[in-house]
C-alpha positions as CSV (number, residue, x, y, z in Angstrom):
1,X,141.4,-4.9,182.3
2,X,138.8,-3.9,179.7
3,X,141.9,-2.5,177.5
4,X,143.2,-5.9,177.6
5,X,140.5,-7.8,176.2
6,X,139.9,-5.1,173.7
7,X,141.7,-7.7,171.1
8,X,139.5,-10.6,172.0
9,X,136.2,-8.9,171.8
10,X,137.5,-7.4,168.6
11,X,138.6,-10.9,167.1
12,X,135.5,-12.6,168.5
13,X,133.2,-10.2,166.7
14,X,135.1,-10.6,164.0
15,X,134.5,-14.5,163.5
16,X,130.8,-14.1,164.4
17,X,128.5,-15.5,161.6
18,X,126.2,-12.8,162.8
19,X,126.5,-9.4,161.1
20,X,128.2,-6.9,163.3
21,X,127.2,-2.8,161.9
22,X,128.5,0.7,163.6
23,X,126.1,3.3,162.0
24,X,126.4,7.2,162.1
25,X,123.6,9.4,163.3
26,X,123.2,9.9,159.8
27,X,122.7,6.4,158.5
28,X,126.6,6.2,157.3
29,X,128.1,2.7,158.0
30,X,131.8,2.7,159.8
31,X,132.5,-0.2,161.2
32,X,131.4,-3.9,159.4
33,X,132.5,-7.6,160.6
34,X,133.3,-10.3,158.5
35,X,129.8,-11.9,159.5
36,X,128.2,-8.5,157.8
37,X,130.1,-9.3,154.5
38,X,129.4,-12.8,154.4
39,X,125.2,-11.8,155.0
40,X,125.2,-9.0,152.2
41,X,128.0,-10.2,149.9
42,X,129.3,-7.2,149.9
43,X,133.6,-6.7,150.8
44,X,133.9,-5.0,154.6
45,X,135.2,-1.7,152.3
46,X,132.5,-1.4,150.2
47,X,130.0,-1.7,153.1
48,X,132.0,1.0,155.1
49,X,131.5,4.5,154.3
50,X,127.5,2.8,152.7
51,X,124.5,3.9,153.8
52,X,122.6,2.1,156.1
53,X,119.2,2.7,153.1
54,X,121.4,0.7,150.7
55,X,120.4,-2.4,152.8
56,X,116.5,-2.1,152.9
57,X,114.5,-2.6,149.6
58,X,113.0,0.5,148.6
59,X,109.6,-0.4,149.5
60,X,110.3,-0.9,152.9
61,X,112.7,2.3,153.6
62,X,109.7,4.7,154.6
63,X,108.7,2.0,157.1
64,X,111.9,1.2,158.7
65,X,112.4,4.9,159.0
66,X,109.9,5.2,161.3
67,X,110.8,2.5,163.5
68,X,113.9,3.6,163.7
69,X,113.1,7.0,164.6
70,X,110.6,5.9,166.8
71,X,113.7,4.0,168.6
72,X,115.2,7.3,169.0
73,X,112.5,9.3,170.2
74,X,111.9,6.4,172.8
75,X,115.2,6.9,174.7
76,X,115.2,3.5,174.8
77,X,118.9,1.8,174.8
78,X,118.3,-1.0,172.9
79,X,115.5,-2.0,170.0
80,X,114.5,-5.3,168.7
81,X,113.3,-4.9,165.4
82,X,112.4,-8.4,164.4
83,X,110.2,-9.0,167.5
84,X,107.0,-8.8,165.5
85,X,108.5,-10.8,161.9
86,X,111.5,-10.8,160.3
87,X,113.1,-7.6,158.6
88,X,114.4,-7.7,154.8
89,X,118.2,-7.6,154.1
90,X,119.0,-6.3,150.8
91,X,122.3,-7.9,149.9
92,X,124.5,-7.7,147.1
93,X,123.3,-8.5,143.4
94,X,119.0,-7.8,145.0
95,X,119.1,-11.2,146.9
96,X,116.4,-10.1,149.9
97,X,117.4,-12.3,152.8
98,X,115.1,-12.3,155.9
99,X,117.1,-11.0,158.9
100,X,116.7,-10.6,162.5
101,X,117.5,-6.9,163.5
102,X,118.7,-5.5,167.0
103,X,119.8,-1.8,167.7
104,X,122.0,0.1,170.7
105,X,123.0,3.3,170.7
106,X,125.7,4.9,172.6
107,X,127.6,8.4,172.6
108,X,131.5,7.9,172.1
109,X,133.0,11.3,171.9
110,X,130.0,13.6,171.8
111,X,128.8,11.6,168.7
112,X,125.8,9.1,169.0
113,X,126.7,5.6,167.2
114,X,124.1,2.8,166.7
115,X,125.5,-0.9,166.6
116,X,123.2,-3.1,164.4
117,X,123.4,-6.8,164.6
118,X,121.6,-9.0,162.3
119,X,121.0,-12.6,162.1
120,X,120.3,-14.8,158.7
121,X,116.8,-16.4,159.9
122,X,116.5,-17.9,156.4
123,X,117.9,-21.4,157.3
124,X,115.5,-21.1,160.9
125,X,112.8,-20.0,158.6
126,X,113.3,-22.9,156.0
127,X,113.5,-24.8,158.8
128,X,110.3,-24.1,160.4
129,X,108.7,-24.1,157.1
130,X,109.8,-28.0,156.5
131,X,108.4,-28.2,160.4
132,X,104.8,-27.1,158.8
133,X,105.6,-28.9,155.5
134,X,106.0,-31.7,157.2
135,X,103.0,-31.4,160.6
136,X,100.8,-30.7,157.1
137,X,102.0,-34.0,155.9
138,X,101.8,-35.7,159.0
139,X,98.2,-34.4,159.2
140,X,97.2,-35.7,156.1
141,X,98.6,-39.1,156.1
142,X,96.7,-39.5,159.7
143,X,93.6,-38.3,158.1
144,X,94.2,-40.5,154.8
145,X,95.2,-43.6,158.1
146,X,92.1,-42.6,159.7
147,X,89.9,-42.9,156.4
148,X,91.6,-46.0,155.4
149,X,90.7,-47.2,159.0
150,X,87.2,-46.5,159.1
151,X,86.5,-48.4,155.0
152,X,88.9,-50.8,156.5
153,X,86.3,-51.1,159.5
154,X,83.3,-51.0,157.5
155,X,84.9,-53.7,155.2
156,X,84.9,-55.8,157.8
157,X,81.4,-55.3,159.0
158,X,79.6,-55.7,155.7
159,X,81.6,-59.1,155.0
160,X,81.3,-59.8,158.3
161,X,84.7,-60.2,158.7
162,X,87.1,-59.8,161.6
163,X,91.0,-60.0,162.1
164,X,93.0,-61.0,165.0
165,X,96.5,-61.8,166.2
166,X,98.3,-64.0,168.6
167,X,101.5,-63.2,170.2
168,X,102.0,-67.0,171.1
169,X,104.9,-66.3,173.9
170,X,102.8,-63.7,176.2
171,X,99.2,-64.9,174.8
172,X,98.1,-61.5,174.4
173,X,95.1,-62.1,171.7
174,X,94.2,-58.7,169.5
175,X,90.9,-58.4,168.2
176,X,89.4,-56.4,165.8
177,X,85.8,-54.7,166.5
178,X,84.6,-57.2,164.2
179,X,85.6,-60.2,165.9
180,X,83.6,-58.9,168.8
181,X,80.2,-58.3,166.7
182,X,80.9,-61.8,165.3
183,X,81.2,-63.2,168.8
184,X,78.3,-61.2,170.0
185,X,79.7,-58.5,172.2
186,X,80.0,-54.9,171.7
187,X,83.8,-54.0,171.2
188,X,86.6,-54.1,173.7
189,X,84.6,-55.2,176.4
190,X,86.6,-57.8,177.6
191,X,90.6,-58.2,176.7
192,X,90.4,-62.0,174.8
193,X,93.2,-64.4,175.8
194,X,93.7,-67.6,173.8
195,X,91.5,-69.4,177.0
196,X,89.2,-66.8,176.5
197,X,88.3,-67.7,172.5
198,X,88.2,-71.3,173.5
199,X,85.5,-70.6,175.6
200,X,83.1,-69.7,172.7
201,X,83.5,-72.4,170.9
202,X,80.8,-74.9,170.5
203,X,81.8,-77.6,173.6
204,X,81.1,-80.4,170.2
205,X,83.8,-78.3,168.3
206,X,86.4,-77.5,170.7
207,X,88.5,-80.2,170.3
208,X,89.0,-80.1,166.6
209,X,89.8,-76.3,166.8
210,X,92.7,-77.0,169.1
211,X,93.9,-79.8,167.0
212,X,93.9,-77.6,163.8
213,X,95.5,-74.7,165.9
214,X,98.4,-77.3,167.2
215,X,99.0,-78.7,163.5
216,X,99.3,-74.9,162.3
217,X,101.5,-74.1,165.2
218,X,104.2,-77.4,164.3
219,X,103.8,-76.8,160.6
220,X,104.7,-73.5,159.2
221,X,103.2,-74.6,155.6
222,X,100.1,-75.7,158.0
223,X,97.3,-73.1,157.5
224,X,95.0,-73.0,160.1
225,X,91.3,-73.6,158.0
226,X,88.3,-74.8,160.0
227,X,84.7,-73.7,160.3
228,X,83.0,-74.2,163.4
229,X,80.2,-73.3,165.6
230,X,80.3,-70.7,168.2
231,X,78.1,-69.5,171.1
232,X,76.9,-66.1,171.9
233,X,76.4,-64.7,175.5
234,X,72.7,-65.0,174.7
235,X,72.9,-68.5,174.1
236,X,72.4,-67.9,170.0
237,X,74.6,-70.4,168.4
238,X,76.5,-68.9,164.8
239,X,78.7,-70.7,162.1
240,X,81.9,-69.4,161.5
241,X,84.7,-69.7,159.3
242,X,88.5,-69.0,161.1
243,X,91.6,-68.8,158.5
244,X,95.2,-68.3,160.0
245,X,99.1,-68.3,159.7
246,X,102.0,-69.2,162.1
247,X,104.8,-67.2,161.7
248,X,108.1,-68.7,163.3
249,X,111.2,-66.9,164.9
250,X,114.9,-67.5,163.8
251,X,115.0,-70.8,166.0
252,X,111.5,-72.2,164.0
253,X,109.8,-71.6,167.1
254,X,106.5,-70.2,166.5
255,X,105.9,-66.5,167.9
256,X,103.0,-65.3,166.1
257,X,99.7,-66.4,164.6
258,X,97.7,-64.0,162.4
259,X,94.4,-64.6,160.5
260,X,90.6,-63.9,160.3
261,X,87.0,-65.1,161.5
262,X,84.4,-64.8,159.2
263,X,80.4,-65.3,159.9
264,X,79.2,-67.8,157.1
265,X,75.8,-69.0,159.1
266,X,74.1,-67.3,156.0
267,X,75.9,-68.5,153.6
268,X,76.0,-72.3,155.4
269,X,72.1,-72.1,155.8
270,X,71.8,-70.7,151.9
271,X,73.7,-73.7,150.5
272,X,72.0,-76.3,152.8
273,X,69.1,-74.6,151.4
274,X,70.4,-75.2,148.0
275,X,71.5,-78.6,148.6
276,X,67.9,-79.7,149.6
277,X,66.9,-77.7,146.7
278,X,68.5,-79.7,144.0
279,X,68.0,-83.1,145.7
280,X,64.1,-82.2,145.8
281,X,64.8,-81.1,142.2
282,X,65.8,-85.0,141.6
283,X,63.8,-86.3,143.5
284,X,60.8,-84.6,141.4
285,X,62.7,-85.4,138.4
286,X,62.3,-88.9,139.8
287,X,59.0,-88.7,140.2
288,X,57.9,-87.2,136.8
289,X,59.9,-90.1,135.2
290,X,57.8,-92.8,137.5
291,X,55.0,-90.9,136.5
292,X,55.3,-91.5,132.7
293,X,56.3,-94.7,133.3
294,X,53.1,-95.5,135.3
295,X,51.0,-93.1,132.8
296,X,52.3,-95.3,129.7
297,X,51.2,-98.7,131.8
298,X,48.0,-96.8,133.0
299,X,47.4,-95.8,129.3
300,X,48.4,-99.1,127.1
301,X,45.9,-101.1,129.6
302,X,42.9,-100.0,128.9
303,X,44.3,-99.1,125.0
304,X,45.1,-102.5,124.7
305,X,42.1,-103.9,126.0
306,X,40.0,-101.4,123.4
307,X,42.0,-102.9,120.2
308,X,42.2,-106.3,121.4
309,X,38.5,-106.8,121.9
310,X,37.4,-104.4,118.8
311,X,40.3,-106.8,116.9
312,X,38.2,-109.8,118.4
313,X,34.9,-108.1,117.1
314,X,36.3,-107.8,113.8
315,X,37.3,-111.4,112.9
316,X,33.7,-112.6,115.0
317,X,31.5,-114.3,112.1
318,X,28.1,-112.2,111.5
319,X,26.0,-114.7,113.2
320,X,23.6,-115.0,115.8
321,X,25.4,-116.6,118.3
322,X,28.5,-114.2,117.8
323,X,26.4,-111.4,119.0
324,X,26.5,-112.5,123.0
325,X,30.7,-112.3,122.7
326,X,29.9,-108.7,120.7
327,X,28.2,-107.5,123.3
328,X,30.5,-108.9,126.2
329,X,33.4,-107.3,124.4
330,X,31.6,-104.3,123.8
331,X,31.0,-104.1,127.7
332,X,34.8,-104.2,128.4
333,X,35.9,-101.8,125.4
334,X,33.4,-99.3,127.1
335,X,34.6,-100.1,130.5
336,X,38.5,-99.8,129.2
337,X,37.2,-96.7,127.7
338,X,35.9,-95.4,130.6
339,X,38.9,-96.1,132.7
340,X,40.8,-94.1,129.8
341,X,38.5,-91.0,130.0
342,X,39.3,-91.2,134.2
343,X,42.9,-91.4,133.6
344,X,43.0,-88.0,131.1
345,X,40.4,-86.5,133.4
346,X,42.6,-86.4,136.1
347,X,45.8,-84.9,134.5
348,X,43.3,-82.0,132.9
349,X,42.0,-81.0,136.8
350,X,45.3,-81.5,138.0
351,X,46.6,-79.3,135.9
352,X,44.0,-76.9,136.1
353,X,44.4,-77.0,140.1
354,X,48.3,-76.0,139.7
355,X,47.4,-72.9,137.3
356,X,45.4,-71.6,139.8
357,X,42.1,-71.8,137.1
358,X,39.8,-74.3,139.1
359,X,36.6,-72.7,139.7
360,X,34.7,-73.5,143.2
361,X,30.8,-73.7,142.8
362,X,30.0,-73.0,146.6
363,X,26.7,-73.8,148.3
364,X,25.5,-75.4,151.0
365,X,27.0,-78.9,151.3
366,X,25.3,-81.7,153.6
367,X,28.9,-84.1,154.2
368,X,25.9,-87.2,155.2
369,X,24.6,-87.1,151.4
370,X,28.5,-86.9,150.2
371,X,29.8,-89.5,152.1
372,X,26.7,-91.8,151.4
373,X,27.0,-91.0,147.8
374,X,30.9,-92.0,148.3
375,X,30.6,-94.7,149.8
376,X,27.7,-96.0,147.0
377,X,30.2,-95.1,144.3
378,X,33.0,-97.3,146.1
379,X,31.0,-99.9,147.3
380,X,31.8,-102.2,144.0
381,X,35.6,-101.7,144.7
382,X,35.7,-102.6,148.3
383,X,33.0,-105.9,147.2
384,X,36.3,-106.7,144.6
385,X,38.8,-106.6,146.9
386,X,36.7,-108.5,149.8
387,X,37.4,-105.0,152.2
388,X,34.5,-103.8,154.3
389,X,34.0,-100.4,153.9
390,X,31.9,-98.7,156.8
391,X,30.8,-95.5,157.7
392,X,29.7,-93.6,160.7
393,X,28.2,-90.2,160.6
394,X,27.5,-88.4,163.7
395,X,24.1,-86.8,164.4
396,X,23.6,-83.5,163.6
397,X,26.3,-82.9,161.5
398,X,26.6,-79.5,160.2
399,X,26.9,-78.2,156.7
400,X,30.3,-76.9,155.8
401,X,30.2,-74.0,152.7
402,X,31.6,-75.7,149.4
403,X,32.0,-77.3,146.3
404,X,30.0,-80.6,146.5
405,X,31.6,-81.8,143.7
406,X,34.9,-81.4,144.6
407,X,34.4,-82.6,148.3
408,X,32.7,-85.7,147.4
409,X,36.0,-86.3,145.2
410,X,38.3,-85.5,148.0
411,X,36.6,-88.4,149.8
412,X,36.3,-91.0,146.9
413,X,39.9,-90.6,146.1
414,X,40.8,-91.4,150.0
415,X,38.2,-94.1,150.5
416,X,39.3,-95.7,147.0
417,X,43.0,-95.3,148.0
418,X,42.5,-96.9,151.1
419,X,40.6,-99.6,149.9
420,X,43.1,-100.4,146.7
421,X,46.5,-100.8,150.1
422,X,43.7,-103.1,152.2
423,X,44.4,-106.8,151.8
424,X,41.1,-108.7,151.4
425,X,39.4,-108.9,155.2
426,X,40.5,-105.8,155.7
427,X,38.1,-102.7,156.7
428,X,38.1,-99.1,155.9
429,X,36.0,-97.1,158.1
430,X,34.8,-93.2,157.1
431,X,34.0,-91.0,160.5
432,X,32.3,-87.2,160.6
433,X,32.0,-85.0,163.4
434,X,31.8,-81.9,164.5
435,X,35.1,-80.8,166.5
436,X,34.8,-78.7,169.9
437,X,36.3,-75.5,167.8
438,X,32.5,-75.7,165.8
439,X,34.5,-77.5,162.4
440,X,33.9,-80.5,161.3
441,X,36.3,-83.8,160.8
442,X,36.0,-86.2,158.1
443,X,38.5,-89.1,158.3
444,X,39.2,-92.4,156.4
445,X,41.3,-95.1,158.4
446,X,42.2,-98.4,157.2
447,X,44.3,-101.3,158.4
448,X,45.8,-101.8,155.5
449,X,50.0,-101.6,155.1
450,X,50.2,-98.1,155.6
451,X,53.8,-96.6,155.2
452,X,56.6,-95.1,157.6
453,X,56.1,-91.3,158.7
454,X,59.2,-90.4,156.8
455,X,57.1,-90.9,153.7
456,X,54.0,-89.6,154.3
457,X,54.9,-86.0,153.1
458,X,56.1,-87.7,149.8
459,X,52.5,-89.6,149.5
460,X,50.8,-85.8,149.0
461,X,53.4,-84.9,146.4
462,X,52.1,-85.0,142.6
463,X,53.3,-87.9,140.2
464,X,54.7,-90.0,143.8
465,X,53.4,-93.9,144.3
466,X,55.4,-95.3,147.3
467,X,55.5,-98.6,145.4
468,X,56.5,-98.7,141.9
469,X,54.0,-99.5,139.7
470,X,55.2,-102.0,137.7
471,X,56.3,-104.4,140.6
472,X,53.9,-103.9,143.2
473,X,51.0,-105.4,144.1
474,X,49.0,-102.5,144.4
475,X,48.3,-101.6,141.0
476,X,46.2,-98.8,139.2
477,X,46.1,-95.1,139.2
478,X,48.8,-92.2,138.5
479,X,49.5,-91.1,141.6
480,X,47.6,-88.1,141.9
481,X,44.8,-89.4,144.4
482,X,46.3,-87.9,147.3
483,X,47.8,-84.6,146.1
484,X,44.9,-83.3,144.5
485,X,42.7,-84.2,147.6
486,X,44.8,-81.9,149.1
487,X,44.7,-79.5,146.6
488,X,40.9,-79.2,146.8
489,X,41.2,-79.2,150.7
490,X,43.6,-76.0,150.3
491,X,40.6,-74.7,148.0
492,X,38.5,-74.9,150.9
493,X,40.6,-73.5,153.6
494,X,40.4,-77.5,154.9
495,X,44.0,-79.2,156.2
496,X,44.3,-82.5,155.1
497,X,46.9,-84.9,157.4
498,X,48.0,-87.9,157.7
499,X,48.4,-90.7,160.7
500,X,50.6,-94.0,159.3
501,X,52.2,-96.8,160.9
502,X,54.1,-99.6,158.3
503,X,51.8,-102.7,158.9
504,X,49.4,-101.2,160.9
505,X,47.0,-99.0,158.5
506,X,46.6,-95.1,157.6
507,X,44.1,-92.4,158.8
508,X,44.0,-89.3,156.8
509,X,41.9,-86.1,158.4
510,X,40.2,-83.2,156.6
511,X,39.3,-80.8,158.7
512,X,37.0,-78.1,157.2
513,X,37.5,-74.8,159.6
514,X,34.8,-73.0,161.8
515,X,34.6,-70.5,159.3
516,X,32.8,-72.8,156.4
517,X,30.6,-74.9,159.5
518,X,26.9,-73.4,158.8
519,X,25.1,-75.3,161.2
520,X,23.0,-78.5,161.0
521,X,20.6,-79.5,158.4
């Protein structure tokens, strides 16, 4: 049987793409298949009759000598050669091709023969090389996706900026880690549905997010825009800014919405910040400009009075009888003058007090002298305007640590204040007393028209009368009464506030701490 396939074996090693070599004891090629001629390039006749050397680069010829002889010494019947590597092929013209190597031996006819097959590995080891090529590749781009993942990441945290998705027909919601810090949660703690978000917005809000989520979802050129409020687990209550896009199927049914959540409660709270910034910025603008106008009224006044009655002075014949009007005149030019110096005084110290360059000449201070010394000083004005003016000192009262000066100012400019918005009949009343915390209270109440709460900070500010100057019927002064009584009382560690009720009167405290009380006369 074995005879009779003699011709198949022959033709199938024949049309092997393998290389197919019968070698001599003695290295001497015999027998070569058409797969050996197409490895080496060499014609099947030129190979047989070759030596087997021919076909291993000179470098390696010692080496694969002793494999192959220690092949034969082993008794072994067959030897893979490649199983550590490759083996170099030396074909035709020096091309090295990198072979896998396998030797038999067997004795035909008393005479030991050693078939050789050899396999190109070349396109295998191209191949595998593209396999590393490319795993080297694939390595990279993951680590260059990785990096690009983590700035994208960090990105998001330092704008404070997350992204999301909505597949609209399964309502699975992603979120990026972002979105989660935003909402207040560490990431992926929960898996967010579409009910889910809704349930952190601000119950006030929630309605106009799904309408602006519907509108985006029925108009494709609809962007979804809104800012809204959200709560926290904890209960803390942030601004945010949401941005998205619909994106439709081939039927214009919408299938997914994409877009991003931004925190702005910074930036919100930093423009309504600004905002209240500029209109304070007009409103002192305001201010200033009532101020000049009430400084050129308070100014021409008395300025007028001093050239009218000098002008009056002038033209008076130089006789005896001329010299009572002289010296009336000359009673209001020095009065008019007098008011003038006032008026210039004040602007100097107020502007002294908002330099920082107002010197406090501290002693011992008895408020009882003060206020009776006040109250002397205003007497005339209250006597004018038909107000009683009353005071009530408590026994005892202790000494604060101050400027006397400055105090007894801080007083005259409330009890004249108060006094000038009291309709005739009126009273004002001055109380002190020591407080249970061992400071001591000073306040001035009236009954006069007093003013709604909402404008009691704007009384303290510089430059601000509540009724404008020109039209009102309480006339006189710049302004500055109140502000820099409340400057002095800042000099002395003292808070000045303020009790109003429109129609009712005003009672303004100043209350000199614990640490300025020194006990009793």
């Amino acid at each position: 049987m074995t005879q009779g396939l003699q011709p198949l074996i022959s033709e199938l090693i024949d049309i092997a793409q393998d290389a197919f070599l019968v070698v001599t004891a003695d290295g001497n090629i015999v027998f070569a298949n058409n797969g050996a001629r197409d490895l080496t390039g060499y014609d099947r006749e030129d190979l047989i009759g070759m030596s087997i050397d021919m076909l291993i680069p000179k470098q390696r010829r010692a080496a694969h000598a002793g494999l192959f002889k220690s092949f034969v010494d082993s008794g072994q019947e067959t030897y893979l050669m490649s199983r550590r590597g490759t083996v170099p092929l030396l074909g035709k013209g020096d091309h090295i091709y990198e072979v896998g190597a396998t030797i038999s031996r067997k004795m035909v006819d008393g005479q030991l023969y050693f078939g050789v097959i050899l396999t190109d590995l070349s396109p295998l080891k191209t191949a595998l090389q593209y396999v590393v090529d490319r795993e080297i590749k694939l390595k990279q781009s993951l680590e260059q996706l990785e990096r690009a993942e983590e700035r994208f990441v960090l990105a998001q945290q330092l704008a404070q900026i997350g992204s999301w998705d909505w597949q609209i027909a399964n309502g699975e919601l992603f979120w990026s880690d972002e979105v989660y810090r935003i909402f207040g949660m560490e990431p992926q703690v929960l898996t967010p549905t579409y009910d889910i978000f809704l349930s952190f917005i601000h119950p006030d809000d929630r309605a106009a997010v799904e309408a602006a989520v519907a509108r985006s979802l029925e108009d494709p050129a609809e962007r979804y825009d809104i800012n809204h409020r959200i709560v926290r687990p904890d209960g803390e209550i942030r601004t945010v800014r949401e941005i998205g896009k619909a994106q439709m199927d081939k039927d214009g049914k919408p299938r997914l919405m994409i877009g991003s959540v931004q925190d702005i409660t910074e930036s919100e709270s930093l423009q309504e910040q600004m905002a209240s910034a500029l209109i304070r910025e007009t409103e002192a603008n305001r201010s200033k400009s009532e101020f000049l106008a009430n400084l050129s009224h308070e100014l021409r006044t008395p300025l007028n009075a001093v050239i009218g009655y000098s002008s009056l002075i002038a033209t008076l014949p130089k006789t005896d009888a001329a010299f009572d009007k002289i010296e009336e005149y000359a009673g209001d030019i020095n009065m008019a003058g007098t008011h003038l110096s006032e008026l210039v005084e004040d602007i100097l110290e107020m502007s002294k007090v908002d330099l920082g360059i107002v010197d406090l000449h501290e002693d011992d201070v008895d408020l009882e002298n003060v206020i009776h010394a006040v109250q002397t000083m205003a007497n005339g004005r209250a006597n004018e305007r038909g107000v009683i003016l009353r005071t009530k000192i408590a026994p005892a009262l202790p000494r604060v640590t101050g400027d006397a000066l400055r105090i007894k100012q801080v007083l005259l400019n409330l009890i004249v204040n108060s006094i000038k918005f009291t309709d005739s009949g009126g009273w004002v009343h001055v109380d002190a007393y020591e407080r249970d915390d061992g400071g001591v209270r000073v306040s001035v109440a009236d009954n006069g028209c007093g003013m709604e709460k909402n404008r009691i900070e704007d009384a303290i500010k510089k430059f601000t009368k509540l009724h404008s100057p020109l039209k009102s019927q309480y006339q006189g002064g710049l302004g500055l009464g109140l502000s820099m009584a409340k400057a002095y009382c800042d000099l002395h560690e003292a808070d000045l506030t303020i009790e109003s009720d429109p129609g009712q009167g005003t009672t303004v405290f100043v209350d000199f701490p614990p640490s300025r009380t020194i006990g009793p006369p």
